[in-house]
N, C-alpha and C positions, 0 to 999 in steps of 0.2 A: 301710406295714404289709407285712409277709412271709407270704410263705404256707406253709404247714406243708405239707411232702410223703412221702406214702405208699408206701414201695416194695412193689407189688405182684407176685410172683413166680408164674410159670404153669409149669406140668410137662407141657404139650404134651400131656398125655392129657385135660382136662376144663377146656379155656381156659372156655369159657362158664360153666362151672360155679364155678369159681374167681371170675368177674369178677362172678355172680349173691353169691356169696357174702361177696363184699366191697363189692359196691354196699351191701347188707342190712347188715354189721355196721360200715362203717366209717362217720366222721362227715362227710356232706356238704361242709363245707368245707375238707375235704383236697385238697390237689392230686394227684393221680396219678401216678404214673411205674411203668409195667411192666415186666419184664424176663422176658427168658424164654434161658435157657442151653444151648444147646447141648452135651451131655456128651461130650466127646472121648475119656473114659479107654474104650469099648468099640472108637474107632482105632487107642489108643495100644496096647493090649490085643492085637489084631487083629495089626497089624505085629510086635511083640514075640513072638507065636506062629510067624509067619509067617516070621520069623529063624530060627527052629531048629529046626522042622519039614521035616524032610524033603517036597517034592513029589512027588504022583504023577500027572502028568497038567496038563492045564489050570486043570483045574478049581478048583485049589489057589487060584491070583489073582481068583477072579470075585468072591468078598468083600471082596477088597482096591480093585477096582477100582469098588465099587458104593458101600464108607463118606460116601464124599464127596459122591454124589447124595443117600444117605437125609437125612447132615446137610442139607443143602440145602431138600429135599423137607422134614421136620419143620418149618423153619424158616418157609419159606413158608404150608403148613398154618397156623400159629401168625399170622403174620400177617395171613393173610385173617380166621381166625375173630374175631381182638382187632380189627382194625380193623371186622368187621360188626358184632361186639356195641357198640362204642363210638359209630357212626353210628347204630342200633337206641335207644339210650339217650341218645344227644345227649350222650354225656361226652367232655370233652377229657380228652386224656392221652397223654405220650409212652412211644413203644414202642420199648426199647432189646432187642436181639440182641446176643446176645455168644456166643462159644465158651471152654470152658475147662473146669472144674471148676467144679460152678453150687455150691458151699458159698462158696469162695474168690472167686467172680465174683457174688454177693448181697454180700457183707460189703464187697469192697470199689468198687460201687457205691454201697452205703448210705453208706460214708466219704469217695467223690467229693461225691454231691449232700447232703452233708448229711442224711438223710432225718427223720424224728421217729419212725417205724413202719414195719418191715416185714409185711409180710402174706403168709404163704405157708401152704400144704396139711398137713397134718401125717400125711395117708398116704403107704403106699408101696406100690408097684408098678401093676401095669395092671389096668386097670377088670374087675370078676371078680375076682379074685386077691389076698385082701387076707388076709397071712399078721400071726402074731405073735400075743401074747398078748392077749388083751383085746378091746375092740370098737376101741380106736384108740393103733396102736404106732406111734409115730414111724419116720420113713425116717433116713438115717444123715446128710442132707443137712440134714432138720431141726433133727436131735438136735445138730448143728453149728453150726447159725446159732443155738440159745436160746442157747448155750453160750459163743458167743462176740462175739454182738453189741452194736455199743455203745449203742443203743437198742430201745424198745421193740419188742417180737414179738407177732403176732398169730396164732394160728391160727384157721385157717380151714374147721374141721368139716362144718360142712352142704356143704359140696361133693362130700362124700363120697356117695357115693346107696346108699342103706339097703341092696340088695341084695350094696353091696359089703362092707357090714360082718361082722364075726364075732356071733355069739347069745353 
């Protein structure tokens, strides 16, 4: 017998909350596999400025020289909180890291292992700060993977925390 697997996607702002929200909706006998993406377009972005902006001073490189700890530092974050919630819960699950564009690095994860369901967030931006029409606008990230994956999508609502919604 095969075991059915679940790609569960984190956005590094509300790992726990994510991982509460898909314990709650998804079917116990899913296997797990989390990913969590590192976004490099604010590097790529960075450097690209940093080409043809004139310098004035030092100060111009201390952003350039710092991208590569934050990604790092994010990373790390993300895997202490998934592996304490996962030890907390007694759930196994494997935790993949990756860099790139997280729309293109979810889909084609899900077309490595095979998946049955993804499972990801369906806000956008940081905790506090939840723009767009309605009480729940998709991120651009999302609005990508319903769009283009080849199995089932799940959103993942209640990790949302009421204070972040729109009235």
């Amino acid at each position: 017998m095969t075991t059915t697997t679940a790609l569960i996607c984190l956005d590094g702002y509300r790992v726990v909350a994510a991982l509460d929200a898909a314990a709650e909706a998804l079917n116990p006998g899913l296997a797990w596999l989390l990913l969590y993406v590192s976004d490099m377009r604010p590097g790529e972005e960075l450097a690209h400025a940093l080409e043809r902006l004139p310098g004035r001073g030092p100060g111009r490189h201390h952003a350039e020289t710092r991208m590569p700890h934050v990604v790092a530092w994010s990373e790390e974050d993300v895997r202490a909180a998934a592996g304490a919630w996962l030890a907390t819960a007694a759930r196994p699950a494997e935790l993949v890291v990756r860099r790139g564009r997280p729309e293109q690095e979810i889909l084609r994860l899900a077309e490595e292992r095979a998946v049955a369901l993804i499972a990801l967030g369906g806000g956008r931006g940081l905790p506090g700060h939840y723009p767009g029409p309605g009480p729940y606008p998709l991120s651009p990230v999302t609005r990508f993977v319903i769009d283009h994956a080849r199995c089932d999508v799940l959103l993942l609502r209640r990790y949302v925390a009421e204070a972040d919604r729109r009235a």
